[in-house]
C-alpha positions in Angstrom: 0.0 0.0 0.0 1.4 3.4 -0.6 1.8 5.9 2.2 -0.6 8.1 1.5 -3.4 5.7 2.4 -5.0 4.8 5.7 -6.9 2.3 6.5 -9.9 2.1 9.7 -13.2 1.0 10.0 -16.3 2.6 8.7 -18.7 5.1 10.8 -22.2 5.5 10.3 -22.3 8.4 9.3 -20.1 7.6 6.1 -23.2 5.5 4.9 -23.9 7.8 1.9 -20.6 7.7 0.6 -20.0 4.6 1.0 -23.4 3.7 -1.1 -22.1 6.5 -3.9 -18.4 4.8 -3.7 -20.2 1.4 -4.5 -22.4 2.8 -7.3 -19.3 4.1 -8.9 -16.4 1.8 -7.8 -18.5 -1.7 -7.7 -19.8 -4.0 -10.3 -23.4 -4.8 -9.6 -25.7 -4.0 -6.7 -27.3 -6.2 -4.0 -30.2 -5.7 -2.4 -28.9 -4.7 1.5 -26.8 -1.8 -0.4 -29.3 1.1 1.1 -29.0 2.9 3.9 -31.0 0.6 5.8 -28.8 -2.6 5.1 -25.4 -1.0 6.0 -26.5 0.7 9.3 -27.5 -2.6 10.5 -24.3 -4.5 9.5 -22.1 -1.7 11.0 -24.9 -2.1 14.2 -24.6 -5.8 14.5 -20.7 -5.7 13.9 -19.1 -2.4 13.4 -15.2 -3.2 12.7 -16.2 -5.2 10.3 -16.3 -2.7 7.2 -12.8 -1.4 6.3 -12.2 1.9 4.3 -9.4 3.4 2.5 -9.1 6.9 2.6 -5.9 9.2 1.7 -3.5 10.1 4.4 -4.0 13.7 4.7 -8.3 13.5 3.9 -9.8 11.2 6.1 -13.3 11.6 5.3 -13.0 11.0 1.6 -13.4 6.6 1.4 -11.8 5.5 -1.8 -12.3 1.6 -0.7 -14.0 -0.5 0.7 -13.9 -4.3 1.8 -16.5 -5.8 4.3 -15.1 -8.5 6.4 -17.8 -10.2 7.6 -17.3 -12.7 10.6 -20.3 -15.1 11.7 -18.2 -17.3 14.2 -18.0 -19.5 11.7 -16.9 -18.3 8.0 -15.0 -15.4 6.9 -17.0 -13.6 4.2 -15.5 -11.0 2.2 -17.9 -8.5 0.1 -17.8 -5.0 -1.5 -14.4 -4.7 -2.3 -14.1 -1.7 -4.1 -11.2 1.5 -5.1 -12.7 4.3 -6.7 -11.5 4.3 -10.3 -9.1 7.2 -9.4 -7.5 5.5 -7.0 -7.1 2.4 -8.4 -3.5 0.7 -9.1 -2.3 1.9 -5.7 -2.4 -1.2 -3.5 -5.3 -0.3 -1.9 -7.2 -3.3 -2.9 -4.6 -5.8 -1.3 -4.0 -3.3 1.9 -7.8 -3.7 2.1 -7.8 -7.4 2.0 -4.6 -7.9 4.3 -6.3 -6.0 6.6 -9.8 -8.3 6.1 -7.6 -11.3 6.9 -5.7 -9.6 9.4 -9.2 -9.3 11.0 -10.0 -12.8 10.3 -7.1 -14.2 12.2 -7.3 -12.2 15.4 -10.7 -13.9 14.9 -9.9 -17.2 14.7 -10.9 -17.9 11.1 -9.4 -20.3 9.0 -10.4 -19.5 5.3 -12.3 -16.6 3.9 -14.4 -16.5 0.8 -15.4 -13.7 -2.1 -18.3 -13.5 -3.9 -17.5 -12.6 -7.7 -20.0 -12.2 -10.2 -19.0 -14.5 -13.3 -19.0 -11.5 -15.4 -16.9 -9.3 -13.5 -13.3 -9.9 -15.2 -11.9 -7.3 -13.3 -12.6 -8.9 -10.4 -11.9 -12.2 -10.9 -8.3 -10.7 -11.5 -7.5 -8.9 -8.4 -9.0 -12.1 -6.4 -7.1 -14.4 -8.3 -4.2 -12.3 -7.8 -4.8 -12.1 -4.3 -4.7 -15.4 -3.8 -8.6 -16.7 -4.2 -9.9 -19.2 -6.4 -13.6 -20.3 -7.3 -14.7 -23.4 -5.9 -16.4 -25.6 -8.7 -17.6 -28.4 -6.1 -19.8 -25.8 -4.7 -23.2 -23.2 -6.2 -24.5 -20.3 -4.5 -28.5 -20.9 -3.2 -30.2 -17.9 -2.8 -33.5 -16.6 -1.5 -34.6 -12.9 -1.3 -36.4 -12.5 1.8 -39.5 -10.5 2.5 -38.8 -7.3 3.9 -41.2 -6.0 7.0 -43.9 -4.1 6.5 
């Protein structure tokens, strides 16, 4: 990572620009990225979402990685570096510090979820060490939202 990065965990208050970094910076869209969806992850666990911001701005996030940690599995999601920022090393400081996370946790193998048409992607996990699983498919269920 160069110098002029630093790295911490997200507030609550960053919540709008973290949703305008992931409309710009991300490759799809799920349906917990609102407002809604990230207060509660950073309520239920709130060192678990990692931003990137330069050294001498700290309110500006240029990445992102969530590290989620169910006492169980080490899930990664939203890695992102705003396109300006990008070919810096923030995408790997980002994930050492996930997996630094992960093993002060006690977990013993992280996974990413990359859509199969995000090249990109697939090359900076690749790169970083990941590799798809073909023994295994994603199941899915949207659930109903309260009304």
């Amino acid at each position: 990572m160069t110098a002029d990065i630093a790295l911490r965990t997200a507030t609550p208050d960053e919540i709008p620009a973290l949703l305008a970094l992931w409309a710009r910076a991300a490759k799809g869209t799920s349906i917990t990225d609102d407002a809604d969806g990230v207060a509660a992850l950073l309520g239920r666990d709130p060192e678990c979402l990692i931003v990137a911001t330069p050294a001498d701005d700290p309110a500006t996030v240029v990445g992102t990685v969530i590290a989620g940690w169910d006492g169980w599995r080490c899930h990664l999601y939203r890695l992102a570096v705003d396109p300006e920022y990008r070919r810096r090393g923030i995408g790997a400081a980002l994930l050492a510090a996930a997996e630094a996370r992960f093993t002060a946790l006690g977990g013993r193998r992280a996974d990413a979820m990359v859509l199969d048409d995000n090249a990109q992607g697939q090359r900076t996990w690749q790169t970083a060490g990941y590799g798809p699983q073909p023994q295994w498919t994603r199941w899915a269920k949207p659930l109903p939202l309260d009304a």
